[in-house]
mmCIF file as gemmi writes it, N, C-alpha and C atoms, coordinates in Angstrom:
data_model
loop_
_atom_site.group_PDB
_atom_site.id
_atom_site.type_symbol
_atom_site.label_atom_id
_atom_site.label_alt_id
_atom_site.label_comp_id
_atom_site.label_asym_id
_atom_site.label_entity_id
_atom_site.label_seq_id
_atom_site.pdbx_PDB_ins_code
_atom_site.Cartn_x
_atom_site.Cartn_y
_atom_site.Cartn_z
_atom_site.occupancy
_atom_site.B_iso_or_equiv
_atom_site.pdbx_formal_charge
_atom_site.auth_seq_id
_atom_site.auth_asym_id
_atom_site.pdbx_PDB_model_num
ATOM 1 N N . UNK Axp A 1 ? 288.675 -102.729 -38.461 1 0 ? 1 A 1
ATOM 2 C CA . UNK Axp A 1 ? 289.696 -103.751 -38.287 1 0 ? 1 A 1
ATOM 3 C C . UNK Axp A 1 ? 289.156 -105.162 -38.451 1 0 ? 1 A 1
ATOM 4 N N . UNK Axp A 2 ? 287.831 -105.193 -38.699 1 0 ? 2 A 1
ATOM 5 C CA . UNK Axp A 2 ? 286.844 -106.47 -38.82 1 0 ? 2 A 1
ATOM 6 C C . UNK Axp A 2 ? 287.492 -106.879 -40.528 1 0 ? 2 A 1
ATOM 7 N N . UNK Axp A 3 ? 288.773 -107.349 -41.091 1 0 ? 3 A 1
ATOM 8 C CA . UNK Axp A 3 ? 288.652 -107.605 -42.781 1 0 ? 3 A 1
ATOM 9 C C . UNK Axp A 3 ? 288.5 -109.098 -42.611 1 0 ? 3 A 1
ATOM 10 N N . UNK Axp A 4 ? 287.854 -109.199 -44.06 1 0 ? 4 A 1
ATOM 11 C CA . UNK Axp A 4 ? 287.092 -110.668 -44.561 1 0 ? 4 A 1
ATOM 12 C C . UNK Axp A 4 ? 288.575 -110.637 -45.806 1 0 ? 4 A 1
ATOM 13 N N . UNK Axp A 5 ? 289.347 -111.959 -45.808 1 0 ? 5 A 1
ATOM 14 C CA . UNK Axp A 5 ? 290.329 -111.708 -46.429 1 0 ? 5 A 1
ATOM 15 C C . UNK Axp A 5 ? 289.638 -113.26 -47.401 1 0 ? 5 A 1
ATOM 16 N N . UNK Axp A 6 ? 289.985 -112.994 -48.934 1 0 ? 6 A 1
ATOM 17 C CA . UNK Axp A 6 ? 289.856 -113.354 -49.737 1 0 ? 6 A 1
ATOM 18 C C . UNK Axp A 6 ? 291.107 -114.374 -50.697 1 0 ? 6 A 1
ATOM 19 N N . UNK Axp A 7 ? 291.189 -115.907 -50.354 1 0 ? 7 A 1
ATOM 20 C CA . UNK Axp A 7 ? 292.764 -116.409 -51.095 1 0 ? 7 A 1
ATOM 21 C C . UNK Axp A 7 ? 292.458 -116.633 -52.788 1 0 ? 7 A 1
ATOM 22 N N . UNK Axp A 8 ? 292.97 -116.091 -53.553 1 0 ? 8 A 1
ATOM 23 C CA . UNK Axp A 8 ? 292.752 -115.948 -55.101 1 0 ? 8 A 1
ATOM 24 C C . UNK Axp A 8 ? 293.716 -117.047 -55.389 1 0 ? 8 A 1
ATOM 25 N N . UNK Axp A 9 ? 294.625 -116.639 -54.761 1 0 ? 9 A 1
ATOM 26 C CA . UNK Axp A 9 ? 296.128 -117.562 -55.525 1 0 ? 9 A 1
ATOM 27 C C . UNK Axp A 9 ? 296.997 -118.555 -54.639 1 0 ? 9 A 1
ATOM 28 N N . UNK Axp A 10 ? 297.275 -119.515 -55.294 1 0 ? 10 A 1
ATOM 29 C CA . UNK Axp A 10 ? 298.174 -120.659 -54.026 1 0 ? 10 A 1
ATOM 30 C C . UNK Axp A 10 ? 297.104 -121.649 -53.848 1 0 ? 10 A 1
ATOM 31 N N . UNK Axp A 11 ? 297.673 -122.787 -53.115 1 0 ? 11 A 1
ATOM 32 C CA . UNK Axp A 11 ? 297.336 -123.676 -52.625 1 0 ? 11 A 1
ATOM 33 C C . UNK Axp A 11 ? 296.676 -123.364 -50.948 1 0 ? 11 A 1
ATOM 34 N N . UNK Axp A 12 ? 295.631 -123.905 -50.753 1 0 ? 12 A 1
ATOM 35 C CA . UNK Axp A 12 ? 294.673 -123.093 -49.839 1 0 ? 12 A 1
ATOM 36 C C . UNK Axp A 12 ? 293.758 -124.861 -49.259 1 0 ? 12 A 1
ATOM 37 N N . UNK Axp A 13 ? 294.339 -124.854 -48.246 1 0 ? 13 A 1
ATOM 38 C CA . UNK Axp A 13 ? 293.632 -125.965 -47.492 1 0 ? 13 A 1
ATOM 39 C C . UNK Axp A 13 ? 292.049 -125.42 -47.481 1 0 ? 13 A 1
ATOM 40 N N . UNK Axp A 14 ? 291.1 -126.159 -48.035 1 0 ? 14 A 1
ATOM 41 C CA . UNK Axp A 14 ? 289.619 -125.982 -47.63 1 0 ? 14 A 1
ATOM 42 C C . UNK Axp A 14 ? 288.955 -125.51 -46.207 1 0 ? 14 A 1
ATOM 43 N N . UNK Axp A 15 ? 289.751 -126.569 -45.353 1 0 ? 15 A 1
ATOM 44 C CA . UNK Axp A 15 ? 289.358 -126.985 -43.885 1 0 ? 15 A 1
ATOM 45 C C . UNK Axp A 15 ? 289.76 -125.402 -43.48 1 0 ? 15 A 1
ATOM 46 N N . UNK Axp A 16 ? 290.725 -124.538 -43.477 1 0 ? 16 A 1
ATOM 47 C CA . UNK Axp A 16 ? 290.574 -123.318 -43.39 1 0 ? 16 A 1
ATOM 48 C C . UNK Axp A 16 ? 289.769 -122.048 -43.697 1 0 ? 16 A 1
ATOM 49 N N . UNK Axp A 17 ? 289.306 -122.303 -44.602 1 0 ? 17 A 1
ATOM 50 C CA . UNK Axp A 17 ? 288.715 -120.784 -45.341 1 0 ? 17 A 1
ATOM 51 C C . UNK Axp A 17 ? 286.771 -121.64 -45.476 1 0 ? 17 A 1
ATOM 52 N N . UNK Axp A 18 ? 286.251 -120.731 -45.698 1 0 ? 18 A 1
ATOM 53 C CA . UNK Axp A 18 ? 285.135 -120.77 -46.062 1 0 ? 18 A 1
ATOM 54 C C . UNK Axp A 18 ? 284.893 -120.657 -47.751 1 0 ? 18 A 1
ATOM 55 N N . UNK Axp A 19 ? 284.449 -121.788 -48.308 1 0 ? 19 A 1
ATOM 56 C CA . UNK Axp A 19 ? 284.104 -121.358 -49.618 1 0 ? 19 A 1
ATOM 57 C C . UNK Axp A 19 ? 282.969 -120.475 -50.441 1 0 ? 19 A 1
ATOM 58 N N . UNK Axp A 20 ? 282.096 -120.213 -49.459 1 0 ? 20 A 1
ATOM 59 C CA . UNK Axp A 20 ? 281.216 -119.281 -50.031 1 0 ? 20 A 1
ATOM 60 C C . UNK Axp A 20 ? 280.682 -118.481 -48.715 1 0 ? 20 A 1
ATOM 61 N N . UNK Axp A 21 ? 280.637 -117.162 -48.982 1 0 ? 21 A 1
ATOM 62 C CA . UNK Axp A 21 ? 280.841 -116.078 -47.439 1 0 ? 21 A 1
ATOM 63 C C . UNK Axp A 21 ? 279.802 -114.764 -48.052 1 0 ? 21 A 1
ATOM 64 N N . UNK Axp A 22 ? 278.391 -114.946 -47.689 1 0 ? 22 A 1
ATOM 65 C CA . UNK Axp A 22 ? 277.703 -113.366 -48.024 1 0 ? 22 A 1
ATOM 66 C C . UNK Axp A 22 ? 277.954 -112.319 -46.995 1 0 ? 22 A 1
ATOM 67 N N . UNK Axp A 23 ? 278.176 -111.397 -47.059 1 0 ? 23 A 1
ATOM 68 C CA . UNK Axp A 23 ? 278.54 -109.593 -46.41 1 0 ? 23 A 1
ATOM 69 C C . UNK Axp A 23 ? 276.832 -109.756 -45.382 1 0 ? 23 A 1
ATOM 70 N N . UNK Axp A 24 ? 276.18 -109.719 -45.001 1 0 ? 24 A 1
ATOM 71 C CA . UNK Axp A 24 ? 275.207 -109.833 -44.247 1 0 ? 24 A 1
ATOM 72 C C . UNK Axp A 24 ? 275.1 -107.987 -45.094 1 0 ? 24 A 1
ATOM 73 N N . UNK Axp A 25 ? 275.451 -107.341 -45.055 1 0 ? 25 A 1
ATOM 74 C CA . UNK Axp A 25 ? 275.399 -106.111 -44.964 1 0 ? 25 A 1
ATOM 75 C C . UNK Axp A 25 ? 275.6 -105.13 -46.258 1 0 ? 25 A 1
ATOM 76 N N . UNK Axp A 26 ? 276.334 -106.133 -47.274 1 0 ? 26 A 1
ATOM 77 C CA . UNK Axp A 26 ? 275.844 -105.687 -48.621 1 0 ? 26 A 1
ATOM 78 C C . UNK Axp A 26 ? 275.472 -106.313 -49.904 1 0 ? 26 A 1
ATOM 79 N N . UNK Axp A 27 ? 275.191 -107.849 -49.269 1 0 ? 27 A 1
ATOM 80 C CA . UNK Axp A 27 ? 274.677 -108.928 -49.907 1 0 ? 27 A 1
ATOM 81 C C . UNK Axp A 27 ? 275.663 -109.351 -50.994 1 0 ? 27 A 1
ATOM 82 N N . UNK Axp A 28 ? 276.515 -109.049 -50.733 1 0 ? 28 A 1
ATOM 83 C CA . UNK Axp A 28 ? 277.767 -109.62 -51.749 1 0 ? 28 A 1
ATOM 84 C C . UNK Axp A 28 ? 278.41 -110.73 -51.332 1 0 ? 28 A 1
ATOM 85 N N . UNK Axp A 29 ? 278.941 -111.519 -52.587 1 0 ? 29 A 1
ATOM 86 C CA . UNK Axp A 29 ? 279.324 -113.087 -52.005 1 0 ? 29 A 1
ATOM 87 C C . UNK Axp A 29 ? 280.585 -113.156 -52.411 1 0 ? 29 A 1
ATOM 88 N N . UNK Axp A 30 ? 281.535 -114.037 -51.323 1 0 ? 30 A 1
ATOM 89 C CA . UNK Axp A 30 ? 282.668 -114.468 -51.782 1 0 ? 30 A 1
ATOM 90 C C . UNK Axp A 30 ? 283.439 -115.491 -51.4 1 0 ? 30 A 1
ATOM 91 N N . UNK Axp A 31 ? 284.697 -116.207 -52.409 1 0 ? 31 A 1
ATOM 92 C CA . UNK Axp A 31 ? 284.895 -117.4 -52.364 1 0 ? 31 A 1
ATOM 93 C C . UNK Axp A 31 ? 286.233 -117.643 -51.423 1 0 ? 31 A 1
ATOM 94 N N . UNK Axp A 32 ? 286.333 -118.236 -51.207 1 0 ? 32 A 1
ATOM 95 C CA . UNK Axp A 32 ? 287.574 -118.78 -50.436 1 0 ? 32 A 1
ATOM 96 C C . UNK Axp A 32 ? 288.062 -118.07 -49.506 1 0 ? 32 A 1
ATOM 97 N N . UNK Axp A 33 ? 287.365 -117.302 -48.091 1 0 ? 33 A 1
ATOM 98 C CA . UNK Axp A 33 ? 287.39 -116.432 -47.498 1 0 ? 33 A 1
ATOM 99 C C . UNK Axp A 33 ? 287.854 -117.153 -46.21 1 0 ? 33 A 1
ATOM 100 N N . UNK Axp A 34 ? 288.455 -115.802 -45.369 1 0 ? 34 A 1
ATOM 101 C CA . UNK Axp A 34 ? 288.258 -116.216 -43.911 1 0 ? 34 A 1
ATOM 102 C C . UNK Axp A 34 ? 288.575 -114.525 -42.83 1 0 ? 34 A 1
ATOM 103 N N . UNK Axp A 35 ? 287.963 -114.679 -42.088 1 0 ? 35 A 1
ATOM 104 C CA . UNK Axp A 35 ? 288.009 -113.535 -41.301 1 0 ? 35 A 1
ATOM 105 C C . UNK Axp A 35 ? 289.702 -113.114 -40.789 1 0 ? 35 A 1
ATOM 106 N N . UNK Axp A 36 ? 289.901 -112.288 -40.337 1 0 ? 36 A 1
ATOM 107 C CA . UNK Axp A 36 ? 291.227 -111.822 -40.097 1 0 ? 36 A 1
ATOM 108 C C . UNK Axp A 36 ? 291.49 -112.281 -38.405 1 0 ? 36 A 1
ATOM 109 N N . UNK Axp A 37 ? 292.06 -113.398 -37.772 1 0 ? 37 A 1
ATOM 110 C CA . UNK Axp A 37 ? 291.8 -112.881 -36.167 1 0 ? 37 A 1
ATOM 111 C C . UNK Axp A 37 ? 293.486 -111.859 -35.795 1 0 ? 37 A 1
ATOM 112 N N . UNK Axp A 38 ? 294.396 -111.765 -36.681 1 0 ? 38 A 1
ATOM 113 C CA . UNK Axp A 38 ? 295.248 -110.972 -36.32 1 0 ? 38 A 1
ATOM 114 C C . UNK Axp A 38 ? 295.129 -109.529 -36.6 1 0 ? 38 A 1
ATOM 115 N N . UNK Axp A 39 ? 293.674 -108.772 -35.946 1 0 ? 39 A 1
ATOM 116 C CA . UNK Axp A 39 ? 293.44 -107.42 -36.71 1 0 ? 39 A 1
ATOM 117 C C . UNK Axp A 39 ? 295.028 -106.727 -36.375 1 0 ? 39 A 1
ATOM 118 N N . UNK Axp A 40 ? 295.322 -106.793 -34.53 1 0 ? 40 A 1
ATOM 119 C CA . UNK Axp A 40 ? 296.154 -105.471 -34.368 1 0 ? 40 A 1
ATOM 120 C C . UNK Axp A 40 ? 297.453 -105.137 -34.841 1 0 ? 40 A 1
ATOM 121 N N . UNK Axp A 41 ? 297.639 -106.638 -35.531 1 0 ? 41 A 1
ATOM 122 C CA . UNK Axp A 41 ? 298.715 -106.5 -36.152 1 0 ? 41 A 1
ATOM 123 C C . UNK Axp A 41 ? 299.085 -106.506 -38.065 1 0 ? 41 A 1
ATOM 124 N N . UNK Axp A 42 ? 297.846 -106.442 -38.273 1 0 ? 42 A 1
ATOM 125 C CA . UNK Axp A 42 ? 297.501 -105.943 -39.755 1 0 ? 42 A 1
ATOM 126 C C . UNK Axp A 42 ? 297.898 -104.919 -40.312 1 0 ? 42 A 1
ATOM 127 N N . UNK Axp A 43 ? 299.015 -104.448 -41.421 1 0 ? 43 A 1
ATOM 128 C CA . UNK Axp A 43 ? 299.512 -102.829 -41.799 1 0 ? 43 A 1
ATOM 129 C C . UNK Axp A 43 ? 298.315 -102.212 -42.052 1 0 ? 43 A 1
ATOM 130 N N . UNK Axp A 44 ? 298.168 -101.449 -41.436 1 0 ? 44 A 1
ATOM 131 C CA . UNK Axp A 44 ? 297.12 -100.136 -42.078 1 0 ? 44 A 1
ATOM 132 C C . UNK Axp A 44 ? 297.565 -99.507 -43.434 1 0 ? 44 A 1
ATOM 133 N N . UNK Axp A 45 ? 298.452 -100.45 -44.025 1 0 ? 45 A 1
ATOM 134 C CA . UNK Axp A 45 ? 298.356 -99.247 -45.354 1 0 ? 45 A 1
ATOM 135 C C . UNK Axp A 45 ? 297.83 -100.24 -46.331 1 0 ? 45 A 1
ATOM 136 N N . UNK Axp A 46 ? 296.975 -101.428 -46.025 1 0 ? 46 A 1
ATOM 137 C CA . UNK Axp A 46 ? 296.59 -102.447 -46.892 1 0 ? 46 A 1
ATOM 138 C C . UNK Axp A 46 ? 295.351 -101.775 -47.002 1 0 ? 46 A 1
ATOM 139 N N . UNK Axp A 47 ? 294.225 -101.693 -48.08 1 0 ? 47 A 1
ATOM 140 C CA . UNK Axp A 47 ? 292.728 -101.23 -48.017 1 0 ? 47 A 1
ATOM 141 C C . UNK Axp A 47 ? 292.238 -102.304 -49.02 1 0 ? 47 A 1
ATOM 142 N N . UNK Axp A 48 ? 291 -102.054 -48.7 1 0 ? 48 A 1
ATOM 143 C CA . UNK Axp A 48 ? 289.753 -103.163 -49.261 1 0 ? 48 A 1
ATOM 144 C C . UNK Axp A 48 ? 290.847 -102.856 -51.077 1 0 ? 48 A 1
ATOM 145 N N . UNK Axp A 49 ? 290.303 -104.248 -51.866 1 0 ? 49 A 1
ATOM 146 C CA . UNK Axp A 49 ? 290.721 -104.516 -52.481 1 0 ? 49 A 1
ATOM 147 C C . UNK Axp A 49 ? 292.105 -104.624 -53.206 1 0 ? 49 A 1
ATOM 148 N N . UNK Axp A 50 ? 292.786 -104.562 -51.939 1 0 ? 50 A 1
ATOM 149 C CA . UNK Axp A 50 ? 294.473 -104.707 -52.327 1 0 ? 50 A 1
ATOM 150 C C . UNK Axp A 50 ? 294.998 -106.219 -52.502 1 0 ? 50 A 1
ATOM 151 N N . UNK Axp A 51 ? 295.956 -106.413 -53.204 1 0 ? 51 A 1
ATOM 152 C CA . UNK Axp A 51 ? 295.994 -107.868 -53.33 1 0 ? 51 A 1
ATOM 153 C C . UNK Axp A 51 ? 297.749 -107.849 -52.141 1 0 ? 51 A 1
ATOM 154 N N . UNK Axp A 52 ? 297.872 -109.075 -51.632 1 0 ? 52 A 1
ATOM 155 C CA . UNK Axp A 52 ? 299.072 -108.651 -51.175 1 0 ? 52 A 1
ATOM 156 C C . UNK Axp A 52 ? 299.538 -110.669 -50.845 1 0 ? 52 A 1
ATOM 157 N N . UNK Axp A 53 ? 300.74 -111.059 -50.452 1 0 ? 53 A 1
ATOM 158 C CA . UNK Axp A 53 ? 300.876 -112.408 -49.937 1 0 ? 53 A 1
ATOM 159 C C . UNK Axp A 53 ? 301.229 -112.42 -48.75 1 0 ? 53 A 1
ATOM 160 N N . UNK Axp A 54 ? 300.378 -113.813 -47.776 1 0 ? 54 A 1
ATOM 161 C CA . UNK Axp A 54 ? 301.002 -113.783 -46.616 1 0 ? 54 A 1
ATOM 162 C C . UNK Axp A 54 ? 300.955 -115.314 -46.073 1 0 ? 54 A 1
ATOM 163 N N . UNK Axp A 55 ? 301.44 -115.725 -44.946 1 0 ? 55 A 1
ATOM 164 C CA . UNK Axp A 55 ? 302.075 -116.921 -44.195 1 0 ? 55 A 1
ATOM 165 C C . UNK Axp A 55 ? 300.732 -116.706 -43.433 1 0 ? 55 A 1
ATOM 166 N N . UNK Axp A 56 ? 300.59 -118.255 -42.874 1 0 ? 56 A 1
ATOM 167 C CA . UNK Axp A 56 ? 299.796 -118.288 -41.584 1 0 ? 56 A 1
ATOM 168 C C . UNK Axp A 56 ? 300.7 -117.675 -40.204 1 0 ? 56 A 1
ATOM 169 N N . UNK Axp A 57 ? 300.113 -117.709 -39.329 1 0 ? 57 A 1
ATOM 170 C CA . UNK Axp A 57 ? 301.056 -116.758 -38.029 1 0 ? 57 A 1
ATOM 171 C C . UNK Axp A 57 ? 300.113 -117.143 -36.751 1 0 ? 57 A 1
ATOM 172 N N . UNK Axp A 58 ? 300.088 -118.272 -36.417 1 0 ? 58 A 1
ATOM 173 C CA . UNK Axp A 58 ? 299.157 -118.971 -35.326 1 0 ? 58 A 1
ATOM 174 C C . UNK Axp A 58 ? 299.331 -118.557 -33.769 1 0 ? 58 A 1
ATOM 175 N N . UNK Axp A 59 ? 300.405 -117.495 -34.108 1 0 ? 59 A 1
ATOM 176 C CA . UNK Axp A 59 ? 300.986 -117.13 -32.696 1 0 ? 59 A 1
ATOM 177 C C . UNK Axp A 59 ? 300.045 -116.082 -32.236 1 0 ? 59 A 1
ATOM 178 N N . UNK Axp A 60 ? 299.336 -115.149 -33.521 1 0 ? 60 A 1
ATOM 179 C CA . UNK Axp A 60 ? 299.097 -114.458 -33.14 1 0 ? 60 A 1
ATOM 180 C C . UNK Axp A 60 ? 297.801 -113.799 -33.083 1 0 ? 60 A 1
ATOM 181 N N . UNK Axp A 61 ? 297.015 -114.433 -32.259 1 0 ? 61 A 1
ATOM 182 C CA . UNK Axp A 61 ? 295.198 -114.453 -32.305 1 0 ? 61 A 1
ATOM 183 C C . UNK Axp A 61 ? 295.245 -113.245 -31.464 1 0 ? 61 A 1
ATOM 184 N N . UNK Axp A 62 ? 294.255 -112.162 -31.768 1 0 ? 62 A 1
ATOM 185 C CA . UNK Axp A 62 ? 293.937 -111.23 -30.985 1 0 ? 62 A 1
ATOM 186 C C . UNK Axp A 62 ? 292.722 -111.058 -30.825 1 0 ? 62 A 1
ATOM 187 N N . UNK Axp A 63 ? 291.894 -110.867 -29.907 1 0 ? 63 A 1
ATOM 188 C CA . UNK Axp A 63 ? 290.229 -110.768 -30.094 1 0 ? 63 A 1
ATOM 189 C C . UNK Axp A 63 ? 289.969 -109.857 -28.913 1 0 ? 63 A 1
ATOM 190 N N . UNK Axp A 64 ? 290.279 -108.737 -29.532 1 0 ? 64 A 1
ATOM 191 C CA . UNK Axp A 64 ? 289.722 -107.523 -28.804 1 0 ? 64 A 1
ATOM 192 C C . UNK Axp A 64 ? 288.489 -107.334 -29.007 1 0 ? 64 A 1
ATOM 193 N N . UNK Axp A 65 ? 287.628 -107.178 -27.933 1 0 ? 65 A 1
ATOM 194 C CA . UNK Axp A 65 ? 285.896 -107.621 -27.711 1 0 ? 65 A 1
ATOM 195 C C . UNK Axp A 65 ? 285.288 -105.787 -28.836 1 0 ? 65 A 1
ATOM 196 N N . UNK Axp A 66 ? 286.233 -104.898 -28.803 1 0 ? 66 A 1
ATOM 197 C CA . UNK Axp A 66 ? 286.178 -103.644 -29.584 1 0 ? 66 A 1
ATOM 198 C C . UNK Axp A 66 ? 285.664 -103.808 -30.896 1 0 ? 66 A 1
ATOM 199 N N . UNK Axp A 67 ? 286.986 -104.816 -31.675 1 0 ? 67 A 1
ATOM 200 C CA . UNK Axp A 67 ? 287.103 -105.568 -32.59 1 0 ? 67 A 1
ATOM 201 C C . UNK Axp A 67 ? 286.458 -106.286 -33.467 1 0 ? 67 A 1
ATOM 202 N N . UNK Axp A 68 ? 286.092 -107.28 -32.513 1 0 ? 68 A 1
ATOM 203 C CA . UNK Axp A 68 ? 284.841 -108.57 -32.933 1 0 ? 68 A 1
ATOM 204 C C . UNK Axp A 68 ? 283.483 -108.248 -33.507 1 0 ? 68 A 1
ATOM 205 N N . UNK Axp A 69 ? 283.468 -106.937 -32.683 1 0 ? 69 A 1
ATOM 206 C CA . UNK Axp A 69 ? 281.826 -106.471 -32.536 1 0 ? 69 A 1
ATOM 207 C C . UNK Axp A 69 ? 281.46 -105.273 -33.864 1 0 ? 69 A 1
ATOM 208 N N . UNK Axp A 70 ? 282.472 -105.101 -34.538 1 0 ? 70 A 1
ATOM 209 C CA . UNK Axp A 70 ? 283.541 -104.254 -35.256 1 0 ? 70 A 1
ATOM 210 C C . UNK Axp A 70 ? 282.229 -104.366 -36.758 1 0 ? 70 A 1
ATOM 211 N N . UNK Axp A 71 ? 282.466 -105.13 -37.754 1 0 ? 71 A 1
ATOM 212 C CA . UNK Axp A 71 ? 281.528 -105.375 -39.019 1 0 ? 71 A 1
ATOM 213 C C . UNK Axp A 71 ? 281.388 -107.286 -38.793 1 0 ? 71 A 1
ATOM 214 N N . UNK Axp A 72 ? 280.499 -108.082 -39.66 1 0 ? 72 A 1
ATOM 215 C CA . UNK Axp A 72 ? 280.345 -109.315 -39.849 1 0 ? 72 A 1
ATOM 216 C C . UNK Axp A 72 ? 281.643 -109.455 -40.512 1 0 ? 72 A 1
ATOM 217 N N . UNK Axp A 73 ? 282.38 -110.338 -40.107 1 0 ? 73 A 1
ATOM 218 C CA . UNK Axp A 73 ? 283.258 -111.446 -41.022 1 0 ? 73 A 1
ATOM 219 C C . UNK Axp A 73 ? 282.774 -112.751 -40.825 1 0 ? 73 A 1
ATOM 220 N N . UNK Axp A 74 ? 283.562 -113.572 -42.111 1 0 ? 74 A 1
ATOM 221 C CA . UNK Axp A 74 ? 283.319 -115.371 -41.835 1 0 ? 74 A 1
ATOM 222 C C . UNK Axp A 74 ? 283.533 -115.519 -40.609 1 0 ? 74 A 1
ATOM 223 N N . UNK Axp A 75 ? 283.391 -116.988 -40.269 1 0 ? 75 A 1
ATOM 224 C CA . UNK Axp A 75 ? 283.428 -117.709 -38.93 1 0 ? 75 A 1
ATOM 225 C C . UNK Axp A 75 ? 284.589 -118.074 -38.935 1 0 ? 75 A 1
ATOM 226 N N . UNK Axp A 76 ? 284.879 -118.79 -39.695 1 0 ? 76 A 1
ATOM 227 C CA . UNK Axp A 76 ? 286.308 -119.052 -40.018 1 0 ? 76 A 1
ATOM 228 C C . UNK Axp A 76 ? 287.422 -117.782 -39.778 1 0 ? 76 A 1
ATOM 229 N N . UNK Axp A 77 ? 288.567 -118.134 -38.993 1 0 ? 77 A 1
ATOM 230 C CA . UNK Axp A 77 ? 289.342 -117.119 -38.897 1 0 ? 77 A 1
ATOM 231 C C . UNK Axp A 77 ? 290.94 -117.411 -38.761 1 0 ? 77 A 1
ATOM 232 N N . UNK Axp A 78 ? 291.97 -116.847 -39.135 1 0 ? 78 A 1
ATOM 233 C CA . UNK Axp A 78 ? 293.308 -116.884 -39.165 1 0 ? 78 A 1
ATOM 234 C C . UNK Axp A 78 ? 293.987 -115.549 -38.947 1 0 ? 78 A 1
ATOM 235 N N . UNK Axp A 79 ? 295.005 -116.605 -38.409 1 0 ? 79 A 1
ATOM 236 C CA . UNK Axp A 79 ? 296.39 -115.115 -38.339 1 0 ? 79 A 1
ATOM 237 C C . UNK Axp A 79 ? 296.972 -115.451 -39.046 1 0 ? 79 A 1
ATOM 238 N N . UNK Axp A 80 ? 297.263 -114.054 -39.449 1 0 ? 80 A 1
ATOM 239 C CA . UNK Axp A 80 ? 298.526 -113.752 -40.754 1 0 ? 80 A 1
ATOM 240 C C . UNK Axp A 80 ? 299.25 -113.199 -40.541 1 0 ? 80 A 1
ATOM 241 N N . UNK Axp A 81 ? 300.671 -113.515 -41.226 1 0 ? 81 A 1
ATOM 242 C CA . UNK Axp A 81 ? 301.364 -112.607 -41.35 1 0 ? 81 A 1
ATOM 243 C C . UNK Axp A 81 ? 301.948 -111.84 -42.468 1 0 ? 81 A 1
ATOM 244 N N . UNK Axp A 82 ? 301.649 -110.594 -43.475 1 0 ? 82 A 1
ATOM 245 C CA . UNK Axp A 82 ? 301.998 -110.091 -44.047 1 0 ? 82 A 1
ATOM 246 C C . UNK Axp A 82 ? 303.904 -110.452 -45.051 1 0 ? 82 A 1
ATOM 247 N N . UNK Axp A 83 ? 303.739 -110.912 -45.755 1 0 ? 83 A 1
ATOM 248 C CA . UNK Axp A 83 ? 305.141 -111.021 -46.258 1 0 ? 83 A 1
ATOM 249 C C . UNK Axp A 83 ? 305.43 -109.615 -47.557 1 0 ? 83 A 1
ATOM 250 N N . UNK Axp A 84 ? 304.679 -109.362 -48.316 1 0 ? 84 A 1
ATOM 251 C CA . UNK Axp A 84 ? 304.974 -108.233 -49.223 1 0 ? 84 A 1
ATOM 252 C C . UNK Axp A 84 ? 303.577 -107.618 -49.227 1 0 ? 84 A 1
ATOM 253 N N . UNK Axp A 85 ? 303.633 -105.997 -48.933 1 0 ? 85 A 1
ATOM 254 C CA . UNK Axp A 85 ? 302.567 -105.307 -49.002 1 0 ? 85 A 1
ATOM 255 C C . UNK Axp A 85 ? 302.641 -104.392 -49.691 1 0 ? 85 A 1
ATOM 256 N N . UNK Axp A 86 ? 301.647 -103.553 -50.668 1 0 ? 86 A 1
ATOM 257 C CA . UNK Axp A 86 ? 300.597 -104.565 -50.927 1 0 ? 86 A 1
ATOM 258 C C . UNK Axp A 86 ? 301.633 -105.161 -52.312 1 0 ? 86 A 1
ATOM 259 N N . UNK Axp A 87 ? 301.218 -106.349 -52.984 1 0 ? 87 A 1
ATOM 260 C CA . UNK Axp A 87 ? 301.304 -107.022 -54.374 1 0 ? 87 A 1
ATOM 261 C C . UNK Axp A 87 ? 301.161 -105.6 -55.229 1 0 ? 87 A 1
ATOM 262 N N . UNK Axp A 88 ? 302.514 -106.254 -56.157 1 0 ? 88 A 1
ATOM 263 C CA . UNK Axp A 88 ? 302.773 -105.081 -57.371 1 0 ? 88 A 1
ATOM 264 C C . UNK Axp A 88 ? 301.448 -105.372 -58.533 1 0 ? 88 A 1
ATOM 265 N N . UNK Axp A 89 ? 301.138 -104.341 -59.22 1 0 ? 89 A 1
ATOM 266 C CA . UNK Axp A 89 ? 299.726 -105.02 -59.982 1 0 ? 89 A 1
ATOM 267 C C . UNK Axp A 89 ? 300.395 -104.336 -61.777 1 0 ? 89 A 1
């Protein structure tokens, strides 16, 4: 439930996301990132490399200590909220 979410498309305030983010864990790098803090409310039917769009959702920070401790994400972190899952490709 630890995802490192990746903004490709849209207009994307800096001061939010991290522009360059290595995996500690598989030495892979990426751009315009930010950690997920709304895991419990994330669809489980999204998986690593799905593209999908979503809203900020500030209401809804969750930091279950389970969670956190979970894989490395950025420092940087946001809630989201899911608007279409996943993006038609």
């Amino acid at each position: 439930m630890n995802y490192t979410i990746s903004v490709i498309d849209g207009n994307v305030d800096t001061s939010f996301v991290q522009s360059l983010w290595t995996d500690e864990n598989t030495g892979k790098s990426y751009s315009n990132v930010f950690g997920l803090a709304s895991r419990c409310t994330f669809p489980q039917t999204i998986n690593a490399g799905d593209e999908f769009y979503f809203e900020l959702d500030n209401t809804s920070v969750q930091n279950c200590a389970v969670c956190m401790m979970y894989y490395p994400t950025p420092a940087k972190k946001l809630s989201i909220k899911v608007i279409q899952d996943p993006c038609p490709k």
